[in-house]
Structure formats: C-alpha cells, structure tokens
Kinemage of the C-alpha trace (Angstrom):
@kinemage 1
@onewidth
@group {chain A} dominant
@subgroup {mainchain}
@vectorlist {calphas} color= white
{ca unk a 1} P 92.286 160.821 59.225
{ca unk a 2} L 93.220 157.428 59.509
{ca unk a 3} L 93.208 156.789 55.964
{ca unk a 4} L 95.059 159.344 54.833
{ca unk a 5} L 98.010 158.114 57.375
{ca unk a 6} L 97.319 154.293 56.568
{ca unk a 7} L 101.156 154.033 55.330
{ca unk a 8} L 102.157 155.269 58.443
{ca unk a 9} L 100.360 153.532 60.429
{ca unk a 10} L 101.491 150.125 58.890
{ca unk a 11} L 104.529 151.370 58.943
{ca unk a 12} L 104.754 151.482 63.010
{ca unk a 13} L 102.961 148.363 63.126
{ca unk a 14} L 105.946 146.774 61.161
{ca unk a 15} L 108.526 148.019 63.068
{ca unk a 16} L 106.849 147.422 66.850
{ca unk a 17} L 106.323 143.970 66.060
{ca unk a 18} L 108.776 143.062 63.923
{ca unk a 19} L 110.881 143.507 67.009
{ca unk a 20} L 107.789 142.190 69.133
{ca unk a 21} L 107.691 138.936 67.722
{ca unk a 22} L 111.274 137.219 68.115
{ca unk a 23} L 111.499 133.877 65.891
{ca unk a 24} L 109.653 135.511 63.312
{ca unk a 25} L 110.426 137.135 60.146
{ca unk a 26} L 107.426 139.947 59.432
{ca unk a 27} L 106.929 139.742 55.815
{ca unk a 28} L 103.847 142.748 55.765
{ca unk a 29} L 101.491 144.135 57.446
{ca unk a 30} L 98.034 144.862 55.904
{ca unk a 31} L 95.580 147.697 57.046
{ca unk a 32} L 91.769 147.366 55.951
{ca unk a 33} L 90.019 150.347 56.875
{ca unk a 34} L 86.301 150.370 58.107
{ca unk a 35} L 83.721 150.471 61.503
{ca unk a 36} L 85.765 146.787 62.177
{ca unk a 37} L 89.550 147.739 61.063
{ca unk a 38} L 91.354 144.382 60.705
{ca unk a 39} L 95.712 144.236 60.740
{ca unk a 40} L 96.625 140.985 58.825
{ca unk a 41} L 100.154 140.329 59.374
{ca unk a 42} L 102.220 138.282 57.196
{ca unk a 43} L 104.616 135.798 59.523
{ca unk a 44} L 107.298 133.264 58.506
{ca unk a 45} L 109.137 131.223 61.214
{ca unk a 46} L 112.567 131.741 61.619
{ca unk a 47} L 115.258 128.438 62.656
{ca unk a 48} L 115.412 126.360 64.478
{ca unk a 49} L 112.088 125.440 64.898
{ca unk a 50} L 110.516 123.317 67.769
{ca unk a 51} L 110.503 119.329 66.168
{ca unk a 52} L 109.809 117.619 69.473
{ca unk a 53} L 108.668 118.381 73.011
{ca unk a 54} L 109.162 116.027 75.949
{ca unk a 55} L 107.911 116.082 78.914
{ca unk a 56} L 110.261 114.774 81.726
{ca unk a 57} L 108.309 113.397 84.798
{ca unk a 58} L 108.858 113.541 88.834
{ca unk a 59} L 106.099 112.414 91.175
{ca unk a 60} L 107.626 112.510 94.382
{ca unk a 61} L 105.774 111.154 97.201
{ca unk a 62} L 103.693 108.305 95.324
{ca unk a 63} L 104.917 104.979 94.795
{ca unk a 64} L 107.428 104.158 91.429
{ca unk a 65} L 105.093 101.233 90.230
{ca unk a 66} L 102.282 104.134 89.263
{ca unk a 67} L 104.813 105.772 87.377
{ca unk a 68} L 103.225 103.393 84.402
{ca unk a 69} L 99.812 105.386 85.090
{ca unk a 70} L 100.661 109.043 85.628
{ca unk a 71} L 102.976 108.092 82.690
{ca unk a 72} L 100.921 107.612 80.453
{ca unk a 73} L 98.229 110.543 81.573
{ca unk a 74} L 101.835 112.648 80.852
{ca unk a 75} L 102.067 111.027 77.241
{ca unk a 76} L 98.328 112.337 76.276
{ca unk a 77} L 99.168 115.607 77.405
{ca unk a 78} L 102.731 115.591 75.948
{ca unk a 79} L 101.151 114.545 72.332
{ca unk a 80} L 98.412 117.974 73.091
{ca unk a 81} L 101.574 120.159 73.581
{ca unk a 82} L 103.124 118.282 70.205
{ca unk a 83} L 100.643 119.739 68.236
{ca unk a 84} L 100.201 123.038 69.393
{ca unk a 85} L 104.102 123.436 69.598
{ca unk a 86} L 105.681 121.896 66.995
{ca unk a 87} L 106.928 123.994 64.431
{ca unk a 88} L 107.070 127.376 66.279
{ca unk a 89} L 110.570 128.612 66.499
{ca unk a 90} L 112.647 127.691 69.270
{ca unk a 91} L 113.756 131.439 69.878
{ca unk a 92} L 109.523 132.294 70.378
{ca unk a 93} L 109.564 130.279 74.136
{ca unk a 94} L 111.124 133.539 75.916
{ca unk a 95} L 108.236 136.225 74.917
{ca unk a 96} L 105.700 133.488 74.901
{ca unk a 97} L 105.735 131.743 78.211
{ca unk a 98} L 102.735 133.477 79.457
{ca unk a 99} L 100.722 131.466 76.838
{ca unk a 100} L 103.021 128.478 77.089
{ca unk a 101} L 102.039 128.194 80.911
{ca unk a 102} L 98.120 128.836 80.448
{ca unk a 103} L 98.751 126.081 77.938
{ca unk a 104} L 100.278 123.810 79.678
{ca unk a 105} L 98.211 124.515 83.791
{ca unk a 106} L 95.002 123.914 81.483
{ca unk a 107} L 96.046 120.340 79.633
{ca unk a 108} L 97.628 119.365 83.447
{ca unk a 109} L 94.304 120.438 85.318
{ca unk a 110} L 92.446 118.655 82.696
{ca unk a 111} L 94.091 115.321 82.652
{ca unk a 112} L 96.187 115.245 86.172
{ca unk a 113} L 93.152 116.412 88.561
{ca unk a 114} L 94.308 116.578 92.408
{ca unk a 115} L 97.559 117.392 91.636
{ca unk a 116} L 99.866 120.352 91.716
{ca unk a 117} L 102.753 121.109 89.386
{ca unk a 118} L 105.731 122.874 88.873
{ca unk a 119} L 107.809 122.865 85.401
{ca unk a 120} L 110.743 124.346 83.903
{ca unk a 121} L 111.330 124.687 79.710
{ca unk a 122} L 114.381 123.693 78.135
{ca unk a 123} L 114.559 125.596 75.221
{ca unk a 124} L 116.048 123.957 71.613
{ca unk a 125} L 114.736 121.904 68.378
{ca unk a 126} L 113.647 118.977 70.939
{ca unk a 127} L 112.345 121.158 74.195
{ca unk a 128} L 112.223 119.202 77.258
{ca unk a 129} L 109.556 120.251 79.723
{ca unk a 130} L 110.519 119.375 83.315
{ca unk a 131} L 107.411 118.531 84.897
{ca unk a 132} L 107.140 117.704 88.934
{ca unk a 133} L 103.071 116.713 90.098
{ca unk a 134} L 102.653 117.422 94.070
{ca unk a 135} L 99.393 115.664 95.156
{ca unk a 136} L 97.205 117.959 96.914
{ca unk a 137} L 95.559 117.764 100.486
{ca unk a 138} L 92.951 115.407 100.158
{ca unk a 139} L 95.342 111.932 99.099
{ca unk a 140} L 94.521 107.938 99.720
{ca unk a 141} L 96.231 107.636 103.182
{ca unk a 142} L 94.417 103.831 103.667
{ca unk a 143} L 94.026 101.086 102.098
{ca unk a 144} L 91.796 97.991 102.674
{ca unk a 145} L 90.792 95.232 100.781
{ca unk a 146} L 87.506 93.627 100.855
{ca unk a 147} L 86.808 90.407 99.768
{ca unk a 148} L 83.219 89.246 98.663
{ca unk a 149} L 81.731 85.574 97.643
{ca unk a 150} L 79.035 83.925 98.026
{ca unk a 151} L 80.115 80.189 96.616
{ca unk a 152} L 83.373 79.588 99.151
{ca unk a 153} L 83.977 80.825 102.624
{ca unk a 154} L 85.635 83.980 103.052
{ca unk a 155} L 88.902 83.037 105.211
{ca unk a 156} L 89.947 80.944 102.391
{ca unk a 157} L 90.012 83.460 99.378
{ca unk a 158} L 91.885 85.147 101.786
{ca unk a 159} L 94.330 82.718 102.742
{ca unk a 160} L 95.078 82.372 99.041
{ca unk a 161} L 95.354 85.850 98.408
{ca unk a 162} L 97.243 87.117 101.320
{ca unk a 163} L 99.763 89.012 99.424
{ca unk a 164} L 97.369 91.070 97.331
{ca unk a 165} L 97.681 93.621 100.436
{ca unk a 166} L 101.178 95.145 99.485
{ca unk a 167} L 99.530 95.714 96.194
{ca unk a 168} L 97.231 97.431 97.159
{ca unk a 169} L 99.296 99.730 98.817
{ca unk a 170} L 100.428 101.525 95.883
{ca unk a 171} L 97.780 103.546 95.489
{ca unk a 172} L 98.287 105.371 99.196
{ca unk a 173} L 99.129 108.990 98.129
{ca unk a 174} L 97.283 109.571 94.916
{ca unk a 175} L 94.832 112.402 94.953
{ca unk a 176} L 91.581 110.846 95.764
{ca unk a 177} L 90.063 113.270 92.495
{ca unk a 178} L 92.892 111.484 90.326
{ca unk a 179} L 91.644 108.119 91.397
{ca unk a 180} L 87.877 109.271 91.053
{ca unk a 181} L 89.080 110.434 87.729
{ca unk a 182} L 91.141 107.187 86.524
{ca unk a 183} L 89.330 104.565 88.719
{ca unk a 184} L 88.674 102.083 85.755
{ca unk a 185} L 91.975 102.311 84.603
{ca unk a 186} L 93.557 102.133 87.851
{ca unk a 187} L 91.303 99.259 88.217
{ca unk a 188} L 92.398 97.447 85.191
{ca unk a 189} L 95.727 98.252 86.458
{ca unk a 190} L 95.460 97.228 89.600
{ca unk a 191} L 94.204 93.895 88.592
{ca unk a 192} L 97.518 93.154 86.086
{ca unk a 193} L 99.606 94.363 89.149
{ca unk a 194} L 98.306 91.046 90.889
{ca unk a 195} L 98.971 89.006 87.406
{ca unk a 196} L 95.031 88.739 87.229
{ca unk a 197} L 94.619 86.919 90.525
{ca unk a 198} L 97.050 83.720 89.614
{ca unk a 199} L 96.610 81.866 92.598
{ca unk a 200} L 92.817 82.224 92.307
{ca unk a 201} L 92.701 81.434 88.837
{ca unk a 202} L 94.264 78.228 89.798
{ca unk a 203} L 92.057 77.131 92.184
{ca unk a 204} L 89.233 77.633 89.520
{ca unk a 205} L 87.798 81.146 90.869
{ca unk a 206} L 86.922 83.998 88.924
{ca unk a 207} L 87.697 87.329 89.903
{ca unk a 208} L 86.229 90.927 89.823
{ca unk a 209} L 88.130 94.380 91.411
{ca unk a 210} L 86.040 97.459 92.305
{ca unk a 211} L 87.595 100.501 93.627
{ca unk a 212} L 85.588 102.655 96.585
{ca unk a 213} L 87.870 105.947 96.232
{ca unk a 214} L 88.324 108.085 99.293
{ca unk a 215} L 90.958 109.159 101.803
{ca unk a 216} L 90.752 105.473 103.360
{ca unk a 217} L 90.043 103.791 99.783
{ca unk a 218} L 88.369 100.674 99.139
{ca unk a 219} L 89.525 98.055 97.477
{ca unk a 220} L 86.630 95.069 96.962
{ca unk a 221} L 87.503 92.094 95.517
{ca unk a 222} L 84.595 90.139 94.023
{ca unk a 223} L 85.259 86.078 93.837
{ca unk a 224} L 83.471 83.545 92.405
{ca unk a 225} L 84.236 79.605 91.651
{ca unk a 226} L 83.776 78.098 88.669
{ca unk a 227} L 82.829 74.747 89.307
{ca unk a 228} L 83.062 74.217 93.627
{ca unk a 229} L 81.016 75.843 95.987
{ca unk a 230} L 81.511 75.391 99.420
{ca unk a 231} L 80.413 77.329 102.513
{ca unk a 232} L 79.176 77.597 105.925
{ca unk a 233} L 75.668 79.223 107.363
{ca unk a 234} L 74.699 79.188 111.035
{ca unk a 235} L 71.089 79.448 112.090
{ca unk a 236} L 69.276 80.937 115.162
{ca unk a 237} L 65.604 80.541 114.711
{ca unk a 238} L 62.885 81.891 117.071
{ca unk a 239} L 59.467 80.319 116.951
{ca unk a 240} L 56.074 79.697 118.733
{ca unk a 241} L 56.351 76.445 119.587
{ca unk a 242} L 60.353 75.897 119.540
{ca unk a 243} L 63.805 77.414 119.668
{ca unk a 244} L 66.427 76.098 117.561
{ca unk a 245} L 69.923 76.565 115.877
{ca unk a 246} L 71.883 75.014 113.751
{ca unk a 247} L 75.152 74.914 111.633
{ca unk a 248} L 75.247 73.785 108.019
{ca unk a 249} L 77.608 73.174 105.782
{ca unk a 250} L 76.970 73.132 101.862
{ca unk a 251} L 79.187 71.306 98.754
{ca unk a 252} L 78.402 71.899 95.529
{ca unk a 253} L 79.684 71.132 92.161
{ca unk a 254} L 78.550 73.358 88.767
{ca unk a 255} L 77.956 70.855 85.686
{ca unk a 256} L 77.343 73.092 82.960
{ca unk a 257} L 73.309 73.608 82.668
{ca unk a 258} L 73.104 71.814 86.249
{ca unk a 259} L 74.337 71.628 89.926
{ca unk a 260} L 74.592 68.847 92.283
{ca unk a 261} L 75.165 69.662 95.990
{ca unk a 262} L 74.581 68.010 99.509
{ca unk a 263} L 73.937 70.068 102.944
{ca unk a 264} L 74.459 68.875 106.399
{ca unk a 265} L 73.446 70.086 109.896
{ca unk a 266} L 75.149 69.951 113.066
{ca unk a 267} L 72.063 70.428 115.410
{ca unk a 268} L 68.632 71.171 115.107
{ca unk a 269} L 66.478 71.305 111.634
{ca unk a 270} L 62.918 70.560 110.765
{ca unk a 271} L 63.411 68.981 107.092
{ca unk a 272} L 66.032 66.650 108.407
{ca unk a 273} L 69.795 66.766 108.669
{ca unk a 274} L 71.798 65.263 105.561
{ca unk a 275} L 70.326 65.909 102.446
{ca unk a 276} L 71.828 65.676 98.555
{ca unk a 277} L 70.184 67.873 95.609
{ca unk a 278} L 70.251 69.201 92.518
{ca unk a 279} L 69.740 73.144 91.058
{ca unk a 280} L 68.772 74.161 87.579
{ca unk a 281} L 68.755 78.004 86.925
{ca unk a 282} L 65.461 79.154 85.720
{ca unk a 283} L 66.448 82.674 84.922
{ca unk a 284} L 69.062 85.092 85.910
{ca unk a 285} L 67.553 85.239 89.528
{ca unk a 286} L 65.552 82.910 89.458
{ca unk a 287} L 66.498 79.174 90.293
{ca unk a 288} L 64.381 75.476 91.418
{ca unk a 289} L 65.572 72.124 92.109
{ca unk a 290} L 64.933 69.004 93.922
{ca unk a 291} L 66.470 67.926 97.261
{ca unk a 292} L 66.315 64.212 99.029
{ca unk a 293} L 66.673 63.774 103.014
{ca unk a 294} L 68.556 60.547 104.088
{ca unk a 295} L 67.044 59.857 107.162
{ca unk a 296} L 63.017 60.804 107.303
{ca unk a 297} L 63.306 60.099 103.524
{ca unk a 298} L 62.061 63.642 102.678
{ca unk a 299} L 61.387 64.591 99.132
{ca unk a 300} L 60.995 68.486 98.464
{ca unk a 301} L 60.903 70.628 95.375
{ca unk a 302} L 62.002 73.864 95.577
{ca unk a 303} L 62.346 77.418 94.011
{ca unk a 304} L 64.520 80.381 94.675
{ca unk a 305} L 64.230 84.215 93.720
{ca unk a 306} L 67.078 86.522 94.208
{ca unk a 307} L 66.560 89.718 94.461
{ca unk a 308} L 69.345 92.511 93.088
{ca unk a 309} L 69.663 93.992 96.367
{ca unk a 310} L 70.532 90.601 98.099
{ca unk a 311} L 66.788 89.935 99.666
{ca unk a 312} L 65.292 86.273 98.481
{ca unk a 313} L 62.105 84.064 98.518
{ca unk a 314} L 62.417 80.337 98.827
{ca unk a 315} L 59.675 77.988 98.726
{ca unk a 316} L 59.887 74.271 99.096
{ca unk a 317} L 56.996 71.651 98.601
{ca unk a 318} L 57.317 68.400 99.772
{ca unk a 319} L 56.093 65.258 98.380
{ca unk a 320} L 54.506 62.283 99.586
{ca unk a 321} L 54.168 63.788 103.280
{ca unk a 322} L 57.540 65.774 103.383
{ca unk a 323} L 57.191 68.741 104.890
{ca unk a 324} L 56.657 72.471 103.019
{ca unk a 325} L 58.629 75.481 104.150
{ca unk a 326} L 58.098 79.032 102.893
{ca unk a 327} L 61.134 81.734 103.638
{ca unk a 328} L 61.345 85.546 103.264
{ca unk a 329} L 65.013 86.641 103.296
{ca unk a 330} L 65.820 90.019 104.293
{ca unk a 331} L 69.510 91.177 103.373
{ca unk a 332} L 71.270 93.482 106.750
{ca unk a 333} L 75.029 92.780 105.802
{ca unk a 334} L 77.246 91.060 103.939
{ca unk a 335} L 76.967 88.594 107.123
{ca unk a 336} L 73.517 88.078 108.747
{ca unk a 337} L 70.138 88.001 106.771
{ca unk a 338} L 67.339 88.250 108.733
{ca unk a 339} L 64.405 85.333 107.653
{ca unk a 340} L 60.575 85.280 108.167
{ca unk a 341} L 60.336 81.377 107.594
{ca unk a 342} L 57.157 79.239 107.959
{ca unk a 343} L 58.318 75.085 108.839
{ca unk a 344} L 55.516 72.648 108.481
{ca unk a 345} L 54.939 72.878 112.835
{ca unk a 346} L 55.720 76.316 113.805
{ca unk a 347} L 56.349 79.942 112.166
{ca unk a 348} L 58.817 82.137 113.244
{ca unk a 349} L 61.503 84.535 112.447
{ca unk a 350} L 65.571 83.113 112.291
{ca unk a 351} L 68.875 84.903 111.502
{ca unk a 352} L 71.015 83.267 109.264
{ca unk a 353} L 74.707 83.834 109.821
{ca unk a 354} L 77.371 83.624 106.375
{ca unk a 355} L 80.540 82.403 107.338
C-alpha cells in the first residue's frame, strides 16, 4: 500500500517539513521503500548564516583575577560550539534550542565541573551566548598555605614570603570539583600569580607549589636553597646510663659535586660539640662524608640513607679512637622524628625536634 502512495507520501513529508525546518530551503525528499524505509531529505541553508559564536562570561561570586582561568576553560568550549554551529542559519536558533541547550549543558558539565549555569542566545551572523557559572555547594571557603624545607628554617621562608597569603586567596569560592579538575593548571597559575616566587628566587631558593583541594584547601609550598643550608634541630635523648638534650645548629654551603658544613651544640652531646664536615651524595638517597670535632679531636666517617617516606639510617665510624654511633630515624611529622640511636657509652631512644 505504501508503494503505491509513495508520491503522496513524499509529498506530505515536503510540505510538513518544509515548514518544519525554518532556515532551510527543502530541495526533495526521497522515499526508499523496504523492511528499513529510509527518507533522505535534500537541505540547503538559507541567509544569514551563523559565522561566529561568542560566548560572553559572568562568574559572580569568585574573584576577577581567575577570570584568566575560567576564561580560557570558556574559550575551549566556545571553539566546540564554533564547529558544531557555524554555518547553520541564523533563523534555525528558535526551533532548535532544545538541541542547542543539550549542546551547550553537556560541553559546560564537561569542561566547567562544580558549577551551575544559566545562558541566554543572541541570535544574528555573530551569536553571542550570554553565559553566567554559579558555583555549587561544596566551594573552597579556606585557604592555608604550608610551607615545607628541609635546608633553611621555616620562619624565614616565611618571613620572605609573607604576602603570598592574599594570593592565595583567590581561589576561595571555586568549586572544589573545578579545582580537582584544573589543579595543575591552577597550580601553574597560581605560581605566575606570585611572579614565580621573586623574593625567593633572590635569596637563591627554589620553589615547588602543590595544591591539597577541599573545602579548606591546601596550599603547600615546597622550598629548597640552592647553595645555603641552614637550620636548627633540638634533641631530647633518653638512655641507660644518661639523660641529655641538646640544641644544634647546622651551616652548610652546596659546591657543585660536594658540601661543606659545620654543626654546633648548645648543651650536651657525646661526639663533641663544634664540628666542620664535608657530604658527597652517593645516590639519590643515599649520601657519606667525613666530619672533624675541634675539641676531643674526633674523626668520624659517616653514611646516610633516606628513605622516600622521610625515615633514615645513619651510621658513623670513628677513627683512631673516635667514637661510633648507629641511628634509626623514624619520621612522626613534619616536626619531631623519633630516633633509636646507639652512642659509643649508652643506647637509648631520643626525639629530634626540626625547627
């Protein structure tokens, strides 16, 4: 039956979507008959056609400076639109906006996680697409900077990098999924933002940011000098023969393959209280050297493991009657390390305190 009314039938076909499909000038309609019937229409695009589409961007509620980073998410997803748009006819927008908006909620859920939006079409040759992202609930309401570095005390990174603070700050308000989506590049952004640590850079320390997303985000700041190292350990050891603690304080300077360093302790300590060495690094975690003690005249050699999660082993052999000592270090915190350390008169365990 439906053969013998296939002229009809294309016939309707024509003239429902030739008024159907506004922007478009139906050329034909072709029937092919069979268990899977197929209706190939013939389209042409009417003018104006879409050339451009823009996308015009409001964050409210986040800070301007990120407006170079949700900015440029918007460009990746205006340049999607581009090419699915471009060249449709600018009369098509009204009867297509269903698709338009599936379009345009998938590229934004895709590339703009934790975020809401709302947008409105301009229609015409360039189409502007007003675009407003509304972070959702779960946003970065605090953030803290944490500074880590284990060649110069900790109060003076900070005291040269007091500022970075207010920088921080800009990322309070961002979804925490857009940050957990974009944390390298907010990273890398982040660190330009602070003109890539100036004031550490000229005081010969390199730097490192990590960000720790979440509603109170992280912000860890890794530091290391180049050529100084300087810092401060207090000791509390508890033995079976003695109880003793001590402060020391340690100088080194890097010379390429090499460093030379001196120690000194302000109370008690078996191996003597002012001593000069030098380090050579073995391996990547792995490190010996030679230190001299001013007034016993101690000699020691010594070796160093590090392990990756922060524990150690140090073992130092002394020469000529200097004493040996043997240490097991045991990372808790950033701060204290507990030690299982064998002196040449007593064995014991001692916490050892970074300052």
């Amino acid at each position: 039956m439906l053969a013998k009314n296939k002229a009809t039938v294309q016939k309707v076909i024509y003239n429902v979507f030739s008024k159907v499909l506004v922007g478009f000038k139906l050329e034909s309609v072709d029937l092919y008959l069979g268990e899977h019937t197929k209706i190939v229409m013939h389209i042409t695009p009417i003018p104006p056609l879409i050339t451009e589409l823009h996308i015009n961007l409001k964050t409210p509620g986040l800070n301007p400076e990120l407006s170079q980073v949700t900015g440029e998410v918007a460009l990746k997803v205006e340049k999607e639109l581009n090419q699915i748009f471009v060249g449709l006819p600018v009369s098509s927008i009204s009867w297509s906006s269903g698709i338009f908006n599936t379009v345009v909620n998938y590229l934004l859920g895709r590339e703009l996680p934790g975020f809401t939006s709302t947008f409105s079409i301009q229609e015409g040759t360039t189409t502007e697409l007003n675009l407003t992202l509304i972070p959702e609930e779960m946003v970065v309401t605090h953030v803290t900077i944490d500074y880590e570095t284990t060649d110069i005390p900790v109060w003076l990174v900070k005291a040269a990098a007091k500022h970075y603070q207010d920088k921080a700050d800009l990322l309070r308000g961002l979804p925490v999924e857009f940050l957990i989506h974009y944390r390298v590049r907010l990273e890398k952004y982040l660190t330009e933002t602070i003109n890539d640590f100036s004031e550490l850079q000229k005081l010969g320390m390199t730097t490192q940011l990590s960000i720790v997303p979440g509603e109170e985000t992280q912000v860890v700041l890794h530091v290391a000098s180049k050529c100084v190292q300087a810092k401060m350990e207090g000791r509390y050891f508890l033995g079976h023969e003695e109880n003793f603690s001590n402060l020391q304080a340690f100088l080194g300077y890097n010379l390429g393959n090499f460093q030379v360093y001196s120690k000194y302790f302000w109370g008690d300590n078996p191996s003597g209280n002012w001593k000069v060495g030098c380090a050579i690094p073995i391996d990547e975690n792995f490190s010996g050297g030679f230190e001299y003690e001013f007034k016993h005249l101690y000699r020691q050699l010594w070796l160093h493991y590090h392990f990756e999660r922060g524990d150690y082993l140090d073992m130092k052999l002394g020469l000529d009657g200097s004493p040996n000592e043997a240490t097991i270090g045991i990372y808790l915190n950033r701060y204290t390390n507990l030690e299982v350390v064998n002196y040449r008169k007593d064995f014991g365990l001692q916490l050892m305190f970074h300052f």
